[in-house]
N, C-alpha and C positions, 0 to 999 in steps of 0.2 A: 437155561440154554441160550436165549436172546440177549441175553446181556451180556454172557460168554464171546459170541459170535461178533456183536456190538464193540466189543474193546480189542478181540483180533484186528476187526478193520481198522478199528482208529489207530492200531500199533502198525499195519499195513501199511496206511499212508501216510504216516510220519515217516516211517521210513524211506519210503519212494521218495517223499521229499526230500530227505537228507542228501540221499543219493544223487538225486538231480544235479543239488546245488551246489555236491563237492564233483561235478562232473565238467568238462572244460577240454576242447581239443586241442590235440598235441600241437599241432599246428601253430596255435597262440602262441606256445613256449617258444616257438623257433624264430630268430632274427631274419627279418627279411632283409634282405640284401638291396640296399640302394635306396629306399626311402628318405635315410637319416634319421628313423627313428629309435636308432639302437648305434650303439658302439662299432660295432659291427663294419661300418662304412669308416668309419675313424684310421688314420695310421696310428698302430700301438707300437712301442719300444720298449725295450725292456734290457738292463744292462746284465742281465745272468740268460741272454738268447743260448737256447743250446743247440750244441751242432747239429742233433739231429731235425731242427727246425726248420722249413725252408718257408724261407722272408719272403711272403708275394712284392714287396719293394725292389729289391737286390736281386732276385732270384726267377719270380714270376713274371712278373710285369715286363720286363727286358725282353724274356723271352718270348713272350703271346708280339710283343709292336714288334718284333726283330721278323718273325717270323709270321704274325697276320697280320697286322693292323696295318698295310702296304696299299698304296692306290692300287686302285684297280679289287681291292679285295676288300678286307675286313677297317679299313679307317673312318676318320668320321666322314668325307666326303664320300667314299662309296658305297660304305655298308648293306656289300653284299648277304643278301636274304633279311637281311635288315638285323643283321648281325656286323656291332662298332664293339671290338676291341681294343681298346684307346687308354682306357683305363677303369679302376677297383671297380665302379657301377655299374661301366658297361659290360665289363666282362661279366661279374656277376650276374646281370638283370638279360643278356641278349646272347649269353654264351648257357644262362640259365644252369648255372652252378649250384647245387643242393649242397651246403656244406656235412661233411662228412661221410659221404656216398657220392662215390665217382661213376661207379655205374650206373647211375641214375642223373648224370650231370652230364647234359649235351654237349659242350666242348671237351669234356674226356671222352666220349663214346664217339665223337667225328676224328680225333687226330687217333683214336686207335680201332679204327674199324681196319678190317682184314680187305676190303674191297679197295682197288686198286683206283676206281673210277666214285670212292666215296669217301675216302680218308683226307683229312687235311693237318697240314696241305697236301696238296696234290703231290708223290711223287716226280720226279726224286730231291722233291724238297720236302718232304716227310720227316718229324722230329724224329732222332733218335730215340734209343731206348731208353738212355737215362734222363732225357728232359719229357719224354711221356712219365715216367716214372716221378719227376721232381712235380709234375704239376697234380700225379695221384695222390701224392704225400699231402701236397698244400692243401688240396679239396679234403682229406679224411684227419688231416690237423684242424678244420674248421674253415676253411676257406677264409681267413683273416686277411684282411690289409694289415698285415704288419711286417715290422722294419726292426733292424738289428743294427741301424746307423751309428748306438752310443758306442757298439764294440768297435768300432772304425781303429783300426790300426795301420799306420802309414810311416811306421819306425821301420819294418825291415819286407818292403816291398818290390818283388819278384815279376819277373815275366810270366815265370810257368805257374807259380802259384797263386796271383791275383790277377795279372793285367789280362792274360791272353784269357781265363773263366770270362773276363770283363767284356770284352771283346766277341769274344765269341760267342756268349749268350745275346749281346745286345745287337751286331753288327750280321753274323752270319745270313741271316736269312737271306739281305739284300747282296751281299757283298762276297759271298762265298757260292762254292760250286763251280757249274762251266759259266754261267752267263751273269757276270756279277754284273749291279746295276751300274749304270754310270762309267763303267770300265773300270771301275775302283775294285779291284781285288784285296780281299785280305783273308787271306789262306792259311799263312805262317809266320814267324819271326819278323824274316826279309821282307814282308810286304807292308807288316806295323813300320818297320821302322824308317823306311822310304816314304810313308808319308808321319812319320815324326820331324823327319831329317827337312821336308819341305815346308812344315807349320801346318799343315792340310790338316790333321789331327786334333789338334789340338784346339783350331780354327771352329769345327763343324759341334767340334763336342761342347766347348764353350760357347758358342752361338752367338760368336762377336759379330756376325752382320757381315762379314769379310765372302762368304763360303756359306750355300746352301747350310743351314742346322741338320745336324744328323742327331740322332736315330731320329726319323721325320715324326715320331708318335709324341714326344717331348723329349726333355734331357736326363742323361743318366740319376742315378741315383746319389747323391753329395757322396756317401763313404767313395764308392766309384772312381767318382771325379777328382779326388781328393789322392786316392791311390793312383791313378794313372800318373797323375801330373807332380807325385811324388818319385815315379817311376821315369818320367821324364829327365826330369831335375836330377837326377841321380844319375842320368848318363845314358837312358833308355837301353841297359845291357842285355842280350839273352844269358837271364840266368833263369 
């Protein structure tokens, strides 16, 4: 019966060992965001991007410096609550984005909070629904820095179909509504192309040194830059 009881335990704690040592928290698995020790932080491309993919490059990023990343609020000089949206790391590490759960990811749960006096931004500059929407997607796609620059197509480029998304993602925050910054309005059509028509456009987004650089967080995204000024050269039409 003693040598019985004897070779249970030695089978006992073999076992608890095994156990241990194939045991390892989740945690490890997951890329931290902004270290550099994973891919993770990298801009990835991919020439089969599919539509249903939103590019934090193209798509994210434009929108967070259009609409936080502003003096006075979330840039690197003010970094309101010590939150810098500027760009991939900051957002990630100080917007404290969990890739693949939004609801547990602080800058999705501030721009869609129900409180009037806690959302941001602050009313009535509050994101729509579809750019609250585009940044749910991005965080439960993995929260990637990734870019879809190789699909760049600039053969048959439109007002309503590329420039003005362009614009409006990158420009509104400051530049729309009642109190646009600067006096610079761009609302619609008539307002891009008035300052097409005087170079002021073209000037800020290229950051020739002429004209404050706009969007003040960095410069657009190359496919971007590359379609406007395709759109330009073409006659700057509303189509």
């Amino acid at each position: 019966m003693g040598t019985h009881f004897k070779i249970l335990a030695v089978l006992a704690v073999s076992l608890l060992l095994v156990t241990q040592s194939c045991k390892h928290s989740i945690d490890d698995d997951l890329p931290v965001p902004g270290n550099g020790s994973t891919d993770t932080t990298k801009v990835t491309q991919s020439d089969t991007c599919s539509p249903d993919t939103v590019s934090f490059q193209s798509e994210i990023l434009p929108l967070i410096r259009s609409n936080c990343a502003m003096s006075g609020c979330h840039d690197a000089g003010s970094k309101q609550d010590g939150v810098e949206l500027t760009n991939y790391d900051k957002i990630m590490q100080t917007g404290k984005i969990k890739p693949g759960d939004p609801s547990d990811s602080e800058l999705y749960e501030v721009i869609t909070d129900s409180d009037p006096d806690k959302v941001m931004p602050p009313p009535p500059a509050s994101l729509t629904p579809e750019q609250k929407n585009a940044i749910r997607i991005w965080i439960l796609q993995g929260a990637k820095n990734n870019s879809c620059a190789n699909k760049c197509d600039t053969s048959n480029v439109t007002f309503s179909g590329n420039v003005w998304p362009i614009i409006n993602t990158t420009c509104s925050g400051c530049h729309g509504g009642g109190s646009p910054q600067g006096g610079v309005a761009i609302r619609n059509y008539n307002d891009l192309k008035a300052l097409v028509d005087n170079g002021h456009l073209i000037s800020v987004l290229t950051r020739d040194g002429v004209r404050k650089p706009m969007p003040p967080g960095g410069p657009i995204e190359d496919c971007a830059m590359r379609q406007v000024q395709a759109w330009i050269n073409d006659g700057a039409k509303d189509n």
